[in-house]
N, C-alpha and C positions, 0 to 999 in steps of 0.2 A: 379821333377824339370822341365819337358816338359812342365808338366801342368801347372808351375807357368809361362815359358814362354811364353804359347801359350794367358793365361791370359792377361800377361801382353801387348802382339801384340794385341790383341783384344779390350783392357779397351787403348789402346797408338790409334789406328784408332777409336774408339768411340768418344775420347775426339777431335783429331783433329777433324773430321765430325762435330761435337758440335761445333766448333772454328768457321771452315770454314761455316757453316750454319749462325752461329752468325755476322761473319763477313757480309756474303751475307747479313742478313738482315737490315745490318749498312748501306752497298751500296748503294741498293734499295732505304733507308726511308732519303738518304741525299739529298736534294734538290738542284741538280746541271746538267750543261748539260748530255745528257743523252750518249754521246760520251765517254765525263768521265769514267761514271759508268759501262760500256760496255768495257773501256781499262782495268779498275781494275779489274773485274770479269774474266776476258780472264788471267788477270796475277793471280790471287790467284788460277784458277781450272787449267792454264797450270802448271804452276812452285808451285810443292808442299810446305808445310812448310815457304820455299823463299817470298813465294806470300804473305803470310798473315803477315808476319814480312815486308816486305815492305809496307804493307797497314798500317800497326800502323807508320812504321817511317815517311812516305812521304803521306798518302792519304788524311789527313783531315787537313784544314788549322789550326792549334794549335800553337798558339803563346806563351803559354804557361801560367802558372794560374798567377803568380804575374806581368807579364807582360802586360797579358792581363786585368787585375784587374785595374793597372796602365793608361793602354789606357782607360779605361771605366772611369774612375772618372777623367780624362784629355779633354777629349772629351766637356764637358761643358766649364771650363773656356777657352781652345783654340778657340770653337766656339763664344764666345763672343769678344775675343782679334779681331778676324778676321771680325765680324759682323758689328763693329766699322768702320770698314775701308769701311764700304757702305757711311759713314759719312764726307769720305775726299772728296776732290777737284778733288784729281785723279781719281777718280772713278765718272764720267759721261755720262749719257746715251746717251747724245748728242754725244762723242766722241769714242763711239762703232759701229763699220763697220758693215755691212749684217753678215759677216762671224760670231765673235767672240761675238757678241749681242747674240746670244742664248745656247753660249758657257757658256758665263757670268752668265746666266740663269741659265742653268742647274747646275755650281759648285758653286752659291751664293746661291740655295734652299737645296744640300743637304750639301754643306761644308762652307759656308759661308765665300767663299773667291769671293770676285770680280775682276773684270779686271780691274787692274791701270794705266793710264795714263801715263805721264811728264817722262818715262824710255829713256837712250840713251844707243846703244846695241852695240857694238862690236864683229863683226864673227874671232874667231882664228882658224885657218884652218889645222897649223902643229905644231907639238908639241914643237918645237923650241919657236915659239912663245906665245904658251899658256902657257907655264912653265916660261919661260923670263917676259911675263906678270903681271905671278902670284910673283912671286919672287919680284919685282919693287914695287908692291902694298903691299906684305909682309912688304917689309921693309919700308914702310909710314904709317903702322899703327901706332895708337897713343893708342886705349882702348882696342877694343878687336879683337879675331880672330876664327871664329867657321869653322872647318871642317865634313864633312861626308865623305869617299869611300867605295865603295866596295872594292877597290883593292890598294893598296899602295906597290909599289915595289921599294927596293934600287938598285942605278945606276942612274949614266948619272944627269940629271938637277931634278931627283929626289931627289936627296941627297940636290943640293942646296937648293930644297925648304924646308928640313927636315932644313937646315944649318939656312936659314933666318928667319925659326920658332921660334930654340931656341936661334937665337938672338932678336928674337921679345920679347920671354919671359924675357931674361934677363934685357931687358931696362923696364919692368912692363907691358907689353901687359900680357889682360887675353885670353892663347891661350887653346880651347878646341878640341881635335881631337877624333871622333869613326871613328872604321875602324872596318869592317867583318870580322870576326874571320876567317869563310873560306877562304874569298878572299886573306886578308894578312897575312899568316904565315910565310912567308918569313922575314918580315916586323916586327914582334911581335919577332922571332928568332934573330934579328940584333945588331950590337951594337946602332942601332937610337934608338928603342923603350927605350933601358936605360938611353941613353943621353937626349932625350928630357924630361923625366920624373924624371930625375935630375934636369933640369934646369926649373922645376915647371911647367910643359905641363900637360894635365889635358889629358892622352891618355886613352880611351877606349877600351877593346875588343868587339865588340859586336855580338849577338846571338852566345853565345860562342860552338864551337862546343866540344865535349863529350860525349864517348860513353855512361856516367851514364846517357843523359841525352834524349835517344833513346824515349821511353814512358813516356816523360813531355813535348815535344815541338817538333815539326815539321823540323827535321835538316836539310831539302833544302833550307827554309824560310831563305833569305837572305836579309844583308840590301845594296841592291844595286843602295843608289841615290849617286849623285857626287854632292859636293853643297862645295862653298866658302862663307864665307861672314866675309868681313871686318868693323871695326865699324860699319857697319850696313850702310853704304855709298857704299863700292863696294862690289858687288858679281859677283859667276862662277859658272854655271853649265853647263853639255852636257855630250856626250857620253864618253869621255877621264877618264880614274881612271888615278891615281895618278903614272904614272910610265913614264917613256922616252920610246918609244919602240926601241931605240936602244942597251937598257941591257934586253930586255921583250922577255922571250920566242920565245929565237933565234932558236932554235930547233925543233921549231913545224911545222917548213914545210908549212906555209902559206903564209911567207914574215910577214913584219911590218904591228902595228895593226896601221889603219887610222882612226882616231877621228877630233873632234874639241868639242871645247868650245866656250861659250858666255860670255862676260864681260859686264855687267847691272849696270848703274847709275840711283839711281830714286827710286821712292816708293816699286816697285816690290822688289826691294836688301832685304826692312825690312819682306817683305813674305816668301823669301827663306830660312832668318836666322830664322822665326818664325817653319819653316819648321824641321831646324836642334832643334831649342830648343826642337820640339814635339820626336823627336827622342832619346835625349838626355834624355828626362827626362822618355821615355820608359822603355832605358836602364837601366838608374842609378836613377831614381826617385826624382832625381834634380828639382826641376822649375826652367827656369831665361828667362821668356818671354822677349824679343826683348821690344825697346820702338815704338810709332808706327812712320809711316812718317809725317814729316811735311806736314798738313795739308793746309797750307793758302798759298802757295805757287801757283804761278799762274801758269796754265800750256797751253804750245803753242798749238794753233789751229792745227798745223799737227804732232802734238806730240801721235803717232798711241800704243794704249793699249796694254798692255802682262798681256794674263790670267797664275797665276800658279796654275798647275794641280799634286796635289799629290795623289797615291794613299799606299795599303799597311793594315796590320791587323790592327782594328782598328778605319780606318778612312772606309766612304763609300764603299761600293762593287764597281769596276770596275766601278770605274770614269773615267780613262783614258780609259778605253775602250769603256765608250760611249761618249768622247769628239772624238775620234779618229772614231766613225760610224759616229756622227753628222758631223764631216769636211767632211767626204767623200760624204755622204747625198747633203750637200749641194753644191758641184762639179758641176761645168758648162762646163768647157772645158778641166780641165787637173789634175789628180793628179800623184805625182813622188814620190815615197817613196824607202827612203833607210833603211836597219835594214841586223844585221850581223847574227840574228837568226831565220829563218822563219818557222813556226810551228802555224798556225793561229786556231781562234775556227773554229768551222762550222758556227756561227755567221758571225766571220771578213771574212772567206773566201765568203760567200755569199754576202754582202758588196762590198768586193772588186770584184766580177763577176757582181753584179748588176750594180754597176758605169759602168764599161766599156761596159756593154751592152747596157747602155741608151745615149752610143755615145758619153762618157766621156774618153780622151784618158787618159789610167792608165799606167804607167812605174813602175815597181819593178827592184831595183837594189841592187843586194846581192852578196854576195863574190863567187867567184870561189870555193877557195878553204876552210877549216872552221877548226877551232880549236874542234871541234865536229865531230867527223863522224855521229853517229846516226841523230845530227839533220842537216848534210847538204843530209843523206838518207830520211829521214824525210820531208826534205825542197821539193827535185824532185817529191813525190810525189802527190804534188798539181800541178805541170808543165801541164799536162795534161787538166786538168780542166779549168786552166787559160788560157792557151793560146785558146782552144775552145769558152772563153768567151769574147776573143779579150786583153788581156792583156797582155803588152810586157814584155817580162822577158829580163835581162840584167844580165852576171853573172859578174862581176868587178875579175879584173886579176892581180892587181895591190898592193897584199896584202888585210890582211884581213880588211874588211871594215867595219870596228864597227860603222861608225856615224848612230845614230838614225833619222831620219826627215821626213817630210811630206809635199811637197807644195800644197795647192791648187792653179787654176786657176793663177798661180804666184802672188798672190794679197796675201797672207796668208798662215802660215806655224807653224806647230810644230816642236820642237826640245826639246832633252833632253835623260832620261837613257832607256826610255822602246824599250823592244824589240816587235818585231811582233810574241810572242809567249804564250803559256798558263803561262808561271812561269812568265814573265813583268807583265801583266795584270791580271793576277787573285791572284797573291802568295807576291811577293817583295817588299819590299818598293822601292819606284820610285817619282819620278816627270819629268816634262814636262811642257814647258813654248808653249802657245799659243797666235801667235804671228803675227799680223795685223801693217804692218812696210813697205809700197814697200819697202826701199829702201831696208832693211834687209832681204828681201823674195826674193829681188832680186839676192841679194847676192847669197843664200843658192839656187836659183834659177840656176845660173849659176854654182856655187861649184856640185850642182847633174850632171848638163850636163857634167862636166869635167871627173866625175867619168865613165859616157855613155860612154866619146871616150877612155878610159883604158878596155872598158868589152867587152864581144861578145854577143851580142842577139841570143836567143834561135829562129831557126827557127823551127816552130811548123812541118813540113814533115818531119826535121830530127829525131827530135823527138820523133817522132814513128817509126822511125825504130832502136830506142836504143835497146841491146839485151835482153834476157832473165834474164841473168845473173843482170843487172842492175833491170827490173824490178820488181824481186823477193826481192830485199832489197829495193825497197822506198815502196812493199806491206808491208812487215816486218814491217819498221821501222814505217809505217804510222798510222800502228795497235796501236802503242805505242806515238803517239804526242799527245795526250791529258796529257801525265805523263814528256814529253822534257821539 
């Protein structure tokens, strides 16, 4: 009987070695930053058995085979519906800025979306009003109503808009909602999700999660864009999901999550629903492309362009992550960026040390406090680096600060879902509107300064005298941001 066990330990360490070897040479031959590869190899040789079961669930971007199948035979007629719109009115080279003309560039050669014209934007800044907003246009719809979140939570002005939905439906609006299966459980649990799919709401789980479904698809792969669009006339996106934060994870010790949203009239609206249909039909294999914008529509000389920037499986590699090097790139006097998740490549981090050292003032503005610990241990360990390379770090005190944004030179600005970390830009579905508007930049312009006088800048002498204790967990956890 020894013998059969001692066998058996022996032929049990043979196969794993075989595993872990096998796995190792998956690592090596994937072609991706080499920070990556170097975080996975540290977790499958520290953390036995562990390691190598997290590398099948979370290491390889897998979207999974019918889905992905879906996005490869999608990808042609989407690219054509989009191509088209090089052909409208709103899209003019004449009325493309220094900034967004090579933005334009770059996501019309590999996505075939251009930057449109004739849009009027509206900034909602608290949640009172972006939900009041959304509710008011709810209830004006006439044909249809296409939703996307990551996150939908019952409570507070979320129900009403749950309430104006399925009164949307029942007058004959065609209302389609996907929501994340991770994000909203809570939400899929409720008595909404029955009621509205009573009252003929076309509600989706999507990338549903399962544990049967560990070794067929990638269970972090989230779909996290936030996108409204009504008749195809008005839409919404930004950093806000679907929730009031006055019922939102009152208990997490951060204070209230601070978002805003954007309200867009104009050609861009038919992009973003084209945006939900690509998603929609990932899902469920539906088609029901969007019609396009009216074309002959004259558009005013300071009628300043919004590029939308999607990224996500499927579509282009890290598109938003090189609209977001290209803005910085072309910085003259100032960039101000907010994001509630900071975990950057070694790419973005050298980006964002280059700007400030060629005498471009950078401000990064990030929460205090973080509904993650790992990635707000994560986050301090870049503190160092940046502040060396002259960049002011600002920690905001005033709740957790989820707006995503980017101004440059106050002349131009991104807004929308991604965060400043490896899962926004390399893993999630996303979008981001880039966006050449003073008046609008201004806006968002002012909205970041507000956030400055709520936060405490890091002075870089204090910060070297932080203790041991602190600097042993941002080595830690630093080890591991390439996998946050």
């Amino acid at each position: 009987m020894d013998k059969v066990y001692h066998f058996l330990t022996l032929a049990g360490i043979g196969l794993y070695w075989v595993l872990v070897a096998g796995v190792t040479l998956r690592v090596v031959l994937k072609r991706r930053a080499v920070s990556v590869s170097l975080a996975w190899l540290m977790v499958i040789y520290i953390i036995p058995v562990v390691g190598v079961l997290c590398y099948f669930m979370f290491g390889e971007l897998n979207l999974g085979r019918k889905r992905a199948e879906r996005a490869r035979v999608m990808f042609q007629p989407f690219g054509d519906w989009f191509h088209q719109l090089n052909d409208c009115k709103a899209h003019t080279q004449d009325g493309l800025g220094t900034h967004i003309s090579k933005i334009d560039n770059l996501c019309n050669n590999r996505m075939g979306i251009p930057a449109l014209c004739g849009n009027t934007l509206q900034l909602h800044t608290t949640p009172d009003s972006s939900l009041r907003s959304v509710i008011n246009d709810i209830e004006q719809a006439k044909h249809s109503i296409r939703m996307v979140f990551y996150i939908w939570h019952p409570g507070g002005l979320a129900d009403s808009v749950a309430a104006a939905l399925i009164q949307a439906a029942k007058r004959g609006v065609a209302v389609k909602v996907l929501l994340d299966s991770a994000g909203s459980p809570t939400f899929f649990r409720s008595h909404w999700a029955k009621m509205m799919r009573g009252a003929g709401i076309e509600l989706v789980e999507g990338l549903e999660v399962s544990p049967w479904r560990i070794f067929l698809r990638r269970l972090d792969l989230r779909q996290h864009r936030k996108i409204i669009a009504i008749d195809d006339e008005v839409a919404y996106t930004g950093s806000m999901n679907m929730v009031d934060p006055a019922f939102f994870k009152q208990n997490s010790g951060v204070g209230q999550w601070i978002d805003i949203m954007v309200r867009i009239e104009g050609p861009t609206v038919n992009v973003l629903s084209a945006i939900h249909c690509w998603d929609w039909e990932v899902e469920t294999g539906d088609r029901t492309l969007p019609v396009h914008p009216d074309c002959q529509i004259d558009i005013p000389q300071d009628s300043k362009p919004i590029q939308v920037v999607p990224s996500g499986p499927g579509m282009p590699d890290q598109l938003i992550g090189q609209v977001l090097t290209l803005a910085m790139h072309q910085a003259e006097r100032s960039v101000t960026i907010t994001t509630p998740y900071f975990v950057p490549s070694a790419d973005l981090l050298e980006t964002l040390k280059t700007t400030a050292q060629r005498g471009v003032t950078v401000d990064l503005i990030i929460p205090k406090h973080n509904d993650s610990l790992m990635v707000q241990w994560a986050s301090r360990a870049f503190y160092s680096e940046l502040l060396n390379a002259g960049v002011k770090i600002h920690e905001f005190d005033g709740g957790l600060l989820h707006t995503k944004s980017v101004v440059i030179d106050e002349l131009f600005c991104l807004v929308g879902t991604v965060n400043m970390d490896m899962r926004s830009l390399w893993l999630n579905f996303e979008v981001t509107l880039a966006v050449e508007d003073p008046i609008f930049t201004e806006q968002m312009n002012q909205l970041q300064h507000s956030y400055m006088l709520h936060s405490e800048i890091i002075d870089s002498a204090q910060w070297q005298q932080r203790s041991l204790y602190h600097r042993f967990f941002e080595r830690l956890f630093y080890l591991f941001n390439p996998l946050l």
